[in-house]
C-alpha positions, 0 to 999 in steps of 0.5 A: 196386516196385508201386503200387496205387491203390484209389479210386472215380475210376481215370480221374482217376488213370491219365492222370497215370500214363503221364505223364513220369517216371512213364510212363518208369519205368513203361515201363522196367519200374523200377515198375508202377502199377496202379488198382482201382475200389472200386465193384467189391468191393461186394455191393451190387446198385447197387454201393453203397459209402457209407452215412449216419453212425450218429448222426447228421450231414452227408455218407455214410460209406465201408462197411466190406465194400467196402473191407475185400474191396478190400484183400483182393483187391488184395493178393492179386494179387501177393506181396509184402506191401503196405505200407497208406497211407490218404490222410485229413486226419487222418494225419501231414504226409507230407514228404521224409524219409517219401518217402525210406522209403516208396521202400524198400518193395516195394509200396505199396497207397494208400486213396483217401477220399471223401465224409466218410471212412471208417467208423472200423473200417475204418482198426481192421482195416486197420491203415494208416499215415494220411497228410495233405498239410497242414491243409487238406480236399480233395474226395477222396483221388485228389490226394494219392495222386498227390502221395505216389507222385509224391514216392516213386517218383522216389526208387526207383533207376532212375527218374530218369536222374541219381541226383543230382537227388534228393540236391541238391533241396529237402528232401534235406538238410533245405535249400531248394534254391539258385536255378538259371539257364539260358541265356540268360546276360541276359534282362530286365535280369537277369544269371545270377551270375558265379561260375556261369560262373567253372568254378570247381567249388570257389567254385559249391558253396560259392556254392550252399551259402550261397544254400541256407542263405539261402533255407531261413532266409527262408521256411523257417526251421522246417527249420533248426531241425529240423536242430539237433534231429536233429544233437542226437539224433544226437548223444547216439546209442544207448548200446550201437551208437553209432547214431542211434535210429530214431524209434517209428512212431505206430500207433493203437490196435486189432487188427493184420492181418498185411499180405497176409492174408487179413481176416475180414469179418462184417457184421451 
C-alpha cells in the first residue's frame, strides 16, 4: 500500500511516520508513506494558497488551483489509482469497519484542511470520499489524517507481527475489547482473575466474551444495537445471491474525475 499526504504541515506529519508500527512497516517495505507540501503547487509568487471568502465572512478559503495541481501531480507519481480522503468536520464518522475497507485499497491519497476549509469546487472536481473524526472542530486536518492512516495501515497484512491482534481488539466485532493483565499477578491490592491463570482456554474465552459483552453494554451500548440491525440486514440478504448487500456509498453530487487522470483547470 502507498499513503500520501498532501497538507501545508509535512513536519508536523513525518516524525509520526517513522515511528513504531508505522516506521517498521515501513522499513520492512509492507507500506510506503510519503508527504507533499501544498505551498509547492501554487502559482502564486509568494506561494499563496488561501484567499478571503466571496461573500463575505471570518477566516481564508483553501484556492482551487493549488490543490486541484497537487492532486494532479501527486497521483502522477505512481500508478496505482489513488483513493481521495479529504479530512473535514463535514465527512462521515470514520470508524472500524471504514478502517477495514480503506486497508484494501492500494493507495490512498489523504487532504489536509485548514484555515476555514476548502473552496467548495475543489471537493466538486475532486470528488473525494469526506471523512471526520467526530463532531468536533480541529485546527487543521494533520491529526486526523494521522488517526485514519494510523487505524488503516495496521490493518494492511504484514504490518503487524500477530494477524490476530487486529481481529480480538475493540470494534473488530462490533465489541469493546475485554480487560487484560499482566504481570505482576498482585499489584495495589488487586489481583489478576483467577480463570487467567486456570489454562483452561475453553473457560478464558468465554470469560473474555462476557467481560466484552459487559463492557460494550455499559459504555457503548450503541454497538450492540448496531449488531442487531446488521444481524437483521444479514438476515433478509439479497434475493437472487443470498449474500449480504453492500451498503450504497454516500457521493455527493457533481462531476466525477476518474481517479489518477489527469484534471482540468481553468481559472478566471
Amino acid at each position: 500500500m502507498r499513503v500520501d499526504v498532501l497538507t501545508l504541515f509535512p513536519e508536523a506529519v513525518q516524525p509520526y511516520l517513522t515511528a513504531s508500527i508505522l516506521g517498521r512497516a515501513q522499513a520492512a517495505g509492507v507500506v510506503s508513506l510519503h508527504t507533499h507540501q501544498l505551498r509547492e503547487y501554487s502559482q502564486d509568487p509568494h506561494h499563496k494558497v488561501d484567499d478571503r471568502p466571496f461573500g463575505g465572512g471570518p477566516g481564508m478559503i483553501l484556492m482551487c488551483q493549488p490543490m486541484i495541481d497537487a492532486v494532479q501531480a501527486v497521483e502522477a507519481l505512481d500508478t496505482r489509482p489513488a483513493l481521495r480522503i479529504l479530512l473535514s468536520p463535514q465527512g462521515y464518522v470514520f470508524n472500524q469497519e471504514m478502517a477495514r475497507r480503506l486497508s484494501t485499497a492500494p493507495r490512498l491519497l489523504l487532504i489536509c484542511g485548514h484555515y476555514e476549509g476548502f473552496d467548495e469546487r475543489i471537493i466538486d472536481l475532486l470528488h473525494p470520499e469526506e471523512i471526520s473524526l467526530g463532531d468536533f472542530v480541529m485546527t487543521g486536518g494533520e491529526p486526523a489524517a494521522l488517526a485514519v492512516l494510523d487505524a488503516v495501515v495496521r490493518l494492511v497484512p504484514g504490518v503487524l507481527g500477530n494477524e490476530a491482534a487486529a481481529v480480538d481488539e475493540s470494534f473488530a466485532n462490533k465489541r469493546l475489547e475485554y480487560p487484560q493483565y499482566t504481570r505482576p499477578r498482585e499489584f495495589g491490592g488487586l489481583s489478576v482473575p483467577d480463570v487467567l491463570l486456570s489454562g483452561n482456554h475453553a473457560q478464558i474465552e468465554a470469560w473474555r466474551r462476557a467481560e466484552s459483552e459487559e463492557r460494550t453494554r455499559r459504555r457503548r451500548p450503541d454497538l450492540m444495537a448496531d449488531s442487531v440491525a446488521d444481524s437483521v440486514s444479514w438476515g433478509r440478504g439479497d434475493g437472487a445471491t443470498g449474500q449480504r448487500p453492500r451498503p450504497a456509498r454516500m457521493e455527493r453530487p457533481g462531476p466525477a474525475v476518474c481517479r489518477n487522470q489527469p484534471l482540468a483547470f481553468s481559472g478566471k
